[in-house]
C-alpha positions in Angstrom: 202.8 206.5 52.5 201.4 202.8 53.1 202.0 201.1 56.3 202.0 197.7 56.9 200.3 196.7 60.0 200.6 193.0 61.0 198.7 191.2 63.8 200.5 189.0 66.6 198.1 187.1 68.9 199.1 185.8 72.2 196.0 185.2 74.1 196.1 183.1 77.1 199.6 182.0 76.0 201.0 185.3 77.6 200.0 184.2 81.3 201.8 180.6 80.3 204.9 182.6 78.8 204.9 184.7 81.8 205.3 182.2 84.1 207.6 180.3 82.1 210.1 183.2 81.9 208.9 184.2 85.7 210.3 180.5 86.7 213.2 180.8 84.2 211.8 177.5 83.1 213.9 177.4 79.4 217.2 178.3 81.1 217.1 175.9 83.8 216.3 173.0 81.1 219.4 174.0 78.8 221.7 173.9 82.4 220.3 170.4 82.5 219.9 169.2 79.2 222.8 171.1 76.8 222.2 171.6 73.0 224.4 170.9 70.7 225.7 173.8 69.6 224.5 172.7 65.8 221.0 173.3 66.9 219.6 176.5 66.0 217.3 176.8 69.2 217.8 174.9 72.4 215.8 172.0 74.1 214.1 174.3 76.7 213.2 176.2 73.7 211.7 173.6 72.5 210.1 172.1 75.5 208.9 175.4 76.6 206.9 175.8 72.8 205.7 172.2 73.4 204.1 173.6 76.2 202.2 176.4 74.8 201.1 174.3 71.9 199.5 172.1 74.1 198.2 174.3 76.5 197.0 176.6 73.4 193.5 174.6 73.0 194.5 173.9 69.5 193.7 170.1 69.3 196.3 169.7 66.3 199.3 167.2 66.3 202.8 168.5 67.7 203.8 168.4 64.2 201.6 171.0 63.0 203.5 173.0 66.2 204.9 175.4 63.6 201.2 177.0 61.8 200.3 177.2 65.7 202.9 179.7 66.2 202.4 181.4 62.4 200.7 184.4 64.0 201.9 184.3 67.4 204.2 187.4 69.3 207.3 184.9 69.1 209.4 187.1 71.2 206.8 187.7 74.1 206.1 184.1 74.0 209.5 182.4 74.0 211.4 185.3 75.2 213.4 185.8 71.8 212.4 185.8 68.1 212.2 182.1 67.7 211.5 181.7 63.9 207.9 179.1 63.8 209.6 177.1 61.0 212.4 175.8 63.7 209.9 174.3 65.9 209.7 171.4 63.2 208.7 167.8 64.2 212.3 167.1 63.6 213.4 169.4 66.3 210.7 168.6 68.7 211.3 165.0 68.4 215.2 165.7 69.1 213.9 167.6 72.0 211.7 165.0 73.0 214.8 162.3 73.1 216.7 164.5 75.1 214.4 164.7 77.8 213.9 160.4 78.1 217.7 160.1 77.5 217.7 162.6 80.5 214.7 161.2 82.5 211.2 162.5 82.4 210.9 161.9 86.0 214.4 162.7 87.3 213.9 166.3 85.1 210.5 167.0 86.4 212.1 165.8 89.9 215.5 168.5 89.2 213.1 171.3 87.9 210.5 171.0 90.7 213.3 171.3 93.1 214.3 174.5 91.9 211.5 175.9 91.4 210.4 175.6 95.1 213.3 176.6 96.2 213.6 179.6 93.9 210.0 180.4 95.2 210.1 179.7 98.2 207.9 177.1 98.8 208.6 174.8 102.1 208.8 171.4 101.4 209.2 169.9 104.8 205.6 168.2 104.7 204.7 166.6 101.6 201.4 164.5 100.5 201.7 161.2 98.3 198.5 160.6 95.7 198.3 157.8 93.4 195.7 157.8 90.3 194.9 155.1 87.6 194.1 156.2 84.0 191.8 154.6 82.1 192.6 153.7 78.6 190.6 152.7 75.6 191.3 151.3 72.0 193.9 149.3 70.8 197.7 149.4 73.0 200.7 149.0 70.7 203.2 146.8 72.0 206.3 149.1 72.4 209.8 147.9 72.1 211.0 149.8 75.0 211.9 147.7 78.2 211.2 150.4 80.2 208.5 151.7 79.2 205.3 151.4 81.2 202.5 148.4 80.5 199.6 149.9 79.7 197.5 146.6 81.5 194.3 145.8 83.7 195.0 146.3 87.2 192.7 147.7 90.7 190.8 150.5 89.2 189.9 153.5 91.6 186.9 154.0 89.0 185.6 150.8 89.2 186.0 150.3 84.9 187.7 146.8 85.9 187.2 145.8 81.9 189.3 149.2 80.8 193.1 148.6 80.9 194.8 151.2 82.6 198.5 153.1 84.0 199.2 154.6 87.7 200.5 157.9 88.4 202.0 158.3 91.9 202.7 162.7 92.5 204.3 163.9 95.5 203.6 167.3 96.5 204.0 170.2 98.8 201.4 170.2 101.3 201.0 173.5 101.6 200.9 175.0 98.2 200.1 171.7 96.1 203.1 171.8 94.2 204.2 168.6 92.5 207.9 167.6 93.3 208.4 164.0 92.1 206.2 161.8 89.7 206.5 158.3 89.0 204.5 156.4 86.5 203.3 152.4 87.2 202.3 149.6 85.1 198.1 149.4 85.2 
């Protein structure tokens, strides 16, 4: 009798997948952001495997997303068998669209929310931080009017020559966790 043993990784991923599920993280997206009912997985799907990609130490491109997840535990990862093929650039990319049609900050803003509340977590004090981010090489004029200007501004780092973005990030005080973020011109 031969038996076929095959080999599912999920290293690290499964503390990240854990606390996904544990937050409910992919449900709470699709309240937010429906799918069309076409789609074959859902956006928090989606977001949530953009996620462990990029927390999965891989250093590929998002569209390479699908051989990242080749010989991953699909179903301990993403809660369900999510077929690797699906998470295409195509679908990412939808994904992705949904989320700035949405608002990146008003869905972090929504999500955080919920998540403290869900948790717990008090939110009657709150701290206010502002970083710069350096930036090197050449910046691509985007077509978006309301996209951010990546552009020389005060730098906290004293690199006066580098061009640069702000990130403001309110937070809890007392457990640190990010509510609101808002991104700046440099």
């Amino acid at each position: 009798m031969d038996v076929q043993v095959t080999n599912q990784r999920i290293d690290h991923l499964g503390i990240i997948a854990g606390v996904i599920q544990d937050i409910d993280l992919i449900r709470k997206i699709d309240v937010l952001i429906p799918t069309d009912s076409r789609e074959k997985i859902t956006t928090g799907q989606a977001v949530a495997a953009m996620i462990l990609n990029g927390l999965g130490f891989s250093d590929r491109p998002l569209s390479l997303t699908p051989q990242f997840f080749e010989n991953k535990a699909m179903s301990l990862l993403l809660g369900e068998a999510v077929a690797p093929e699906l998470l295409n650039r195509f679908k990412l990319g939808r994904a992705l669209d949904d989320c700035y049609d949405y608002g990146c900050d008003r869905l972090f803003a929504c999500l955080s929310a919920q998540i403290c509340q869900q948790e717990g977590i008090l939110t009657n004090y709150l701290s206010l931080d502002s970083t710069s981010f350096s930036v090197t090489g050449e910046v691509y004029e985007d077509s978006d009017e309301h996209a951010i200007e990546i552009t020389h501004g005060y730098s906290k780092d004293h690199r006066s020559d580098l061009k640069q973005v702000v990130l403001d990030l309110l937070c809890t005080h007392d457990a640190g966790i990010p509510l609101m973020s808002k991104s700046y011109n440099g």
